[in-house]
N, C-alpha and C positions, 0 to 999 in steps of 0.2 A: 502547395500543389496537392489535389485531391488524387489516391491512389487509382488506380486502373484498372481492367480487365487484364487477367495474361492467363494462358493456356497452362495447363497441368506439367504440359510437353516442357514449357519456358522452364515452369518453377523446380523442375526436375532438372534440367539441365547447367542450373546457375552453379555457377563454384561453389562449391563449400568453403563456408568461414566460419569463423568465429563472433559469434556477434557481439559478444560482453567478454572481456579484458577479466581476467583472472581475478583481480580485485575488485571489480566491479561483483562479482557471483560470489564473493567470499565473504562482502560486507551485506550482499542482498541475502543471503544462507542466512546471516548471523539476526539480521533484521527480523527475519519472517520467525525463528525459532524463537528470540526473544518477544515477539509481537502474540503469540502462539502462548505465552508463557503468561504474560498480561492479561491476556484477554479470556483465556479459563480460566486464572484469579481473580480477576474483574468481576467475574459471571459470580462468583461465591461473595467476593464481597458485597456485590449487588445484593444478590439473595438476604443481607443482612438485613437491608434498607432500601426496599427496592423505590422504584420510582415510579412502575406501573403496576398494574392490576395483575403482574404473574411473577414466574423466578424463574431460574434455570435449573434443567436437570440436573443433580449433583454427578450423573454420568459425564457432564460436560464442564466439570467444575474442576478447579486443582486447590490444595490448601485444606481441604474436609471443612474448617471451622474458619472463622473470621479473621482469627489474630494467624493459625499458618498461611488462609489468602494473603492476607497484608505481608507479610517473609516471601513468601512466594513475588508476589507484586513488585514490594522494592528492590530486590534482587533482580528482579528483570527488568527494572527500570533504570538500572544502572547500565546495562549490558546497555539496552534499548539506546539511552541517551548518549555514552561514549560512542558506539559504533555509527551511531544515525550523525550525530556530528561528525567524525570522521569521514563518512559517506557525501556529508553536504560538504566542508570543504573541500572535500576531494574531489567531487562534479562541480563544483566552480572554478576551483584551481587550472583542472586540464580544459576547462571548457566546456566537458560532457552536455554539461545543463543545455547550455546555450547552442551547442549542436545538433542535440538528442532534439529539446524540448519546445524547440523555437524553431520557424513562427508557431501558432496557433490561429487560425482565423473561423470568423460564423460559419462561411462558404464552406471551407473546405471540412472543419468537422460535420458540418450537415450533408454534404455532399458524401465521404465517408462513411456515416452513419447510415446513409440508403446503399450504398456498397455494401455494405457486411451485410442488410437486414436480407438485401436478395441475392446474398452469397457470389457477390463480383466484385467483392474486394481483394488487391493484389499481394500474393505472400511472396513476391518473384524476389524480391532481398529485406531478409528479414533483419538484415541488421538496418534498415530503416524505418522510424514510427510512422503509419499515418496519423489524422489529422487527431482522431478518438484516441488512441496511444496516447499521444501526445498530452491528452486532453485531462486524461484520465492518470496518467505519470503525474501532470504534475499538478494535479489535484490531492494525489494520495499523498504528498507531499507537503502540500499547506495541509492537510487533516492532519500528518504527522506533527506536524511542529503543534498544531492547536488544542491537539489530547495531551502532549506533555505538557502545554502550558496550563492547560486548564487540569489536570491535576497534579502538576503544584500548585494550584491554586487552593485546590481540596484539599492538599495534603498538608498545607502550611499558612492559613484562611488569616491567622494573626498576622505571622512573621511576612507574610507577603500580600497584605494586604490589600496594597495597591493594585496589584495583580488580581488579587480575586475583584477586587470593586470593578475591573474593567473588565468582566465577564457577568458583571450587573449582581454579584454577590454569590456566597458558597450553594446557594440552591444552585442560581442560575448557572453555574461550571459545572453543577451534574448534570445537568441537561447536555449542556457541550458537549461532555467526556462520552458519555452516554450515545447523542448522535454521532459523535465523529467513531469511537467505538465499530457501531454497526455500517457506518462507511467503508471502516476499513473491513471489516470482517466481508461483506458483500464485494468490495474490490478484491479482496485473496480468492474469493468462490469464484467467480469470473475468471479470474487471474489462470486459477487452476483449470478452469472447464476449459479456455480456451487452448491453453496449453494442450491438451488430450487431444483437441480437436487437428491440432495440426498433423501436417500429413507425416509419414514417418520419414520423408524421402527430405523436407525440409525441416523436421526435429534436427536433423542430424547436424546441419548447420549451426543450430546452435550450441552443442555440446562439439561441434569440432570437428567430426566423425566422417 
């Protein structure tokens, strides 16, 4: 079902809740700081061997030199991969996924999608996704899973080779790692812009308040 028009008057008056369970905000923290940790090491390792015609600023970089990127990187890949598994079976366990993330349908995300662009999409309970939410959760999701696999894939091209051969070979999983990278990094900028944008009368809803 494609969200709706509702009045300012509505979305102010709605109960306050809580819209993410304590656990849910404690493994999303730990995500985005590990994610955060990755992806300015990235930027430096990249710089070693880049892929296109530029680099990143070392203002934007973590590691200084290649070998502390790489310490930096696997260290965050560890946080990265124990919490984000804990996270996934934990949103299949309770159901979350299937709650949060489902349906999805063409309709109602393109329908949604012309709600938000001419600002008459519904924030009257915000512990509900619409269609884009939805769409875009659980997208960042398979990107998640497809940058860890495709670097292991980089990271281990002998010992798992299987795995690198079904990303079409160690080029082709820097290209992966690379686009899914700049997925995620463009879904956190979103993430946050939207975030600011909401009103402070339904921020509070989500912190509880």
């Amino acid at each position: 079902m494609s969200a709706v028009t509702v009045s300012g008057e509505q979305a102010t008056s709605t109960k306050a809740k809580v819209i993410q369970p304590a656990w849910v905000r404690a493994l999303h923290w730990t995500n985005a700081f590990a994610m955060v940790l990755m992806i300015m090491s990235g930027w430096q390792i990249y710089n070693a061997s880049p892929l296109f015609n530029f680099r990143f600023s070392p203002s934007i970089t973590l590691g200084g030199w290649l070998a502390g990127a790489l310490l930096w990187h696997f260290a965050a890949m560890w946080l990265l991969m124990v919490n984000g598994l804990i996270y996934l079976a934990a949103g299949f366990a309770t159901g979350r996924f299937r709650k949060k993330l489902l349906p999805i349908t063409p309709d109602g995300v393109i329908s949604d999608t012309k709600a938000a662009l001419t600002g008459k999409l519904s924030h009257a309970d915000l512990s509900k996704y619409n269609q884009v939410q939805k769409l875009l959760y659980a997208g960042v999701i398979v990107v998640g899973i497809l940058i860890v696999l495709s670097g292991l894939a980089i990271w281990k091209p002998v010992q798992l080779q299987y795995l690198t051969a079904l990303f079409g070979g160690y080029d082709a999983a820097r290209y992966v790692h690379f686009f899914c990278m700049a997925a995620i990094v463009a879904f956190m900028v979103v993430h946050v812009v939207l975030a600011l944008l909401v009103p402070k009368s339904l921020r509070a809803m989500i912190i509880g308040r």
